[in-house]
C-alpha positions as CSV (number, residue, x, y, z in Angstrom):
1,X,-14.1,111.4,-49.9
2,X,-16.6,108.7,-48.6
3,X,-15.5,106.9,-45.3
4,X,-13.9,103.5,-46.2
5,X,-15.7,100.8,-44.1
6,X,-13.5,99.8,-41.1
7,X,-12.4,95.7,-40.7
8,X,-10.7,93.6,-38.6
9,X,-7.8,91.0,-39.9
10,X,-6.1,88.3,-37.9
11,X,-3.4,85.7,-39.3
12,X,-5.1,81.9,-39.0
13,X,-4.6,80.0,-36.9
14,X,-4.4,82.1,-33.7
15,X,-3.7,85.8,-34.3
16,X,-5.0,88.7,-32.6
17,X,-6.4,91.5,-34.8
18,X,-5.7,93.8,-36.2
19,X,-7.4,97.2,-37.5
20,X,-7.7,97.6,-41.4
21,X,-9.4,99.9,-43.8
22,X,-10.9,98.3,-46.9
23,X,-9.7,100.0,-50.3
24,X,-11.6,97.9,-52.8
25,X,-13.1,94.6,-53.4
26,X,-13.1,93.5,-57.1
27,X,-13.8,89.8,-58.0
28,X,-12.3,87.5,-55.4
29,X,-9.7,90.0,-54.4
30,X,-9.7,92.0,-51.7
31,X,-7.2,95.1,-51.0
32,X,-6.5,96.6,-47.3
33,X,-4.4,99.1,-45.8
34,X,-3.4,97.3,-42.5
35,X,-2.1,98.6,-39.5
36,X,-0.2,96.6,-37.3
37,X,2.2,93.9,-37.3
38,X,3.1,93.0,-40.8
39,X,1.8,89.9,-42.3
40,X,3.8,87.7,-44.5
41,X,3.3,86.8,-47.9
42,X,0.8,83.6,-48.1
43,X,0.0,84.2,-44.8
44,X,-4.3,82.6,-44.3
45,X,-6.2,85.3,-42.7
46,X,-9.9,85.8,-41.7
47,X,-11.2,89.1,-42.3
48,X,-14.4,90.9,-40.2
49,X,-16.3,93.4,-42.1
50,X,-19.6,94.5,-40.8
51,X,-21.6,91.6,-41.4
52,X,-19.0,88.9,-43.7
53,X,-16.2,87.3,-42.8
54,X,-13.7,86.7,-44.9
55,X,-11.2,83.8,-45.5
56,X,-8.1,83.9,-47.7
57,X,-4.5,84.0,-48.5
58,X,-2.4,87.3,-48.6
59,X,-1.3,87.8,-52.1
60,X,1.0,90.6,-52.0
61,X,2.0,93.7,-50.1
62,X,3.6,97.3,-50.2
63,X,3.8,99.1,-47.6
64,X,1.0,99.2,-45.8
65,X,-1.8,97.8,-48.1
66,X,-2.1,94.3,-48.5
67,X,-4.0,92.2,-51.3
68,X,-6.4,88.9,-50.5
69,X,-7.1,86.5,-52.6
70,X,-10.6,85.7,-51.0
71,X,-12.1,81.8,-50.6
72,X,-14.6,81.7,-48.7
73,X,-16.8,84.4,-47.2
74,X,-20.0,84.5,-44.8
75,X,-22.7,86.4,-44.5
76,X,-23.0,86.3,-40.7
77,X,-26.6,88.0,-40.9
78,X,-28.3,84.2,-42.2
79,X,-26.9,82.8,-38.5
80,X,-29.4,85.1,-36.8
81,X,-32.3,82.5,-37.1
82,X,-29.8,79.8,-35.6
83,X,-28.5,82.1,-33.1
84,X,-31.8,82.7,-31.8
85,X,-33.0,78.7,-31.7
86,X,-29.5,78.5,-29.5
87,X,-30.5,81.0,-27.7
88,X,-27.2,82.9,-28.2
């Protein structure tokens, strides 16, 4: 089985995050298997995964895994060039 790519979630406004495996990503949806304090339904959460974050509402759950509907995303890799005129 191929490894899963490993992410980091955290409830908006202010949680701490948590540790999550990625099961799939299909259209704006995004399912998890989270570990950790359980989120409630509707809950907004940001979502780290290697190099995109993530921002949407939790969907449903069982269990475990946990389904995102995804709004907005990121591709932290096009803030190097401002990073580096910051000098960050």
């Amino acid at each position: 089985m191929p490894d899963r790519p490993g992410i980091r979630v955290r409830r908006l406004p202010d949680g701490a995050f948590q540790d999550a495996t990625q099961i799939s990503l299909e259209g704006r949806f995004l399912e998890l298997n989270v570990t950790g304090e359980e989120l409630p339904l509707g809950a907004l959460l940001e979502i780290e995964s290697g190099q995109t974050i993530f921002w949407g509402q939790l969907q449903q759950t069982n269990g475990v895994t946990a389904i995102v509907s995804i709004e907005h995303s990121l591709d932290t890799s096009r803030l190097q060039p401002i990073r580096e005129v910051w000098g960050e």
